[in-house]
N, C-alpha and C positions, 0 to 999 in steps of 0.2 A: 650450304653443305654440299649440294648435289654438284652446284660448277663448278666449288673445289676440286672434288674427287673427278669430275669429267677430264678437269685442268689436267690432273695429276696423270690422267691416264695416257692423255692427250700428249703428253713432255713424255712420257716413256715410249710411246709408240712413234715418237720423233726422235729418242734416241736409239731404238728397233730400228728405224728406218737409216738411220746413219751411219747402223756396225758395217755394213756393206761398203758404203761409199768407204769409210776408214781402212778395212781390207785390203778391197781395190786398189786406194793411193798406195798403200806401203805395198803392195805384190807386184801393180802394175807399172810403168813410168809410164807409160803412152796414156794410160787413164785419167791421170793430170793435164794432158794438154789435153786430153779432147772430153771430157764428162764432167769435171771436176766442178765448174764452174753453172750447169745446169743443175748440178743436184745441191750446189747451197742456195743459188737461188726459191730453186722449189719445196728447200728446208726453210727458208728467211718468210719466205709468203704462210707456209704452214704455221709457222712461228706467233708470225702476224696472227693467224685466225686463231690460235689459241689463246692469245695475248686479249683477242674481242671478246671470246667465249667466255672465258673468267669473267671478265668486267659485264656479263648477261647481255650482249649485242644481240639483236633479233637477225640483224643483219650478217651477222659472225654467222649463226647458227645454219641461215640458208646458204653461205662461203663455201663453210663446212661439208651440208649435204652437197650440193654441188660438187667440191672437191673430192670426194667422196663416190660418187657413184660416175661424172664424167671422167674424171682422171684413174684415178687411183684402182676400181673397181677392175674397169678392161687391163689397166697395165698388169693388173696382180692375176688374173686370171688367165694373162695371153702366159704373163711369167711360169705360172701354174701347172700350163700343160706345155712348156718344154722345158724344166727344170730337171738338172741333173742331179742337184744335189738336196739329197735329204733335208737337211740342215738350216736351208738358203729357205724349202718347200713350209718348214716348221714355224719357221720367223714370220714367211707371208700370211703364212695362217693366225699364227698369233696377235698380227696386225688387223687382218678381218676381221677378228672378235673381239677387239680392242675399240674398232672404230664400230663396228654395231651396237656393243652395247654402249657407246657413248652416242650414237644417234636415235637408241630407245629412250638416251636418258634424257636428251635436248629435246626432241620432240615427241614422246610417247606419257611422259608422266612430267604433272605439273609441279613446276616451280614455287618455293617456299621462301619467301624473303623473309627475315628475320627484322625484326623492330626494335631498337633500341626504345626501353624506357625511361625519359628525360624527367629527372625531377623538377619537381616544381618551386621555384626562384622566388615567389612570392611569398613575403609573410602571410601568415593565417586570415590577419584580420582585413587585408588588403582587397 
């Protein structure tokens, strides 16, 4: 239940992260030659590590933190303090609270795997 919901949060703060980019293309042309191409890649890699996340990768989760505190952290905070727009300042923020409480939840409280119980195949007397 918890990777679900990490999942879920994970895919909205990836599409948080894309209203920009989408913006952009349709306001800018010059943004399509020259950005366009760096921000699906670094969507398609995000992609990727929520795509390990779900499936419980130990490896995803340290992707994650990594992506998370060397990339994303400085860029949103250099973003932070010259931001003009309200709006643009509201979304980053809502992305930092998004990805915290999803790296409280990957690595602060533990993991609950669910068991299926398999009937038993054998007759009684068997």
């Amino acid at each position: 239940m918890k990777l679900k919901l990490t999942t879920q949060l994970l895919l909205i703060d990836l599409a948080l992260q894309l209203l920009p980019v989408g913006y952009f293309v349709f306001t800018t042309p010059s943004f399509v030659e020259n950005g366009l191409n760096a921000a699906l890649i670094h969507s398609a890699f995000y992609l990727f590590i929520i795509w390990k996340i779900s499936g419980g990768s130990n490896l995803a989760r340290f992707l994650f933190l990594g992506y998370t505190v060397i990339i994303f952290m400085p860029l949103s905070l250099r973003f932070l303090m010259v931001m003009d727009s309200v709006g643009m300042g509201v979304l980053v923020l809502i992305q930092l609270a998004i990805r915290a409480y999803c790296l409280y939840q990957l690595f602060f409280t533990p993991t609950k795997l669910a068991f299926r119980k398999v009937k038993d195949t054998n007759p009684p007397g068997f």
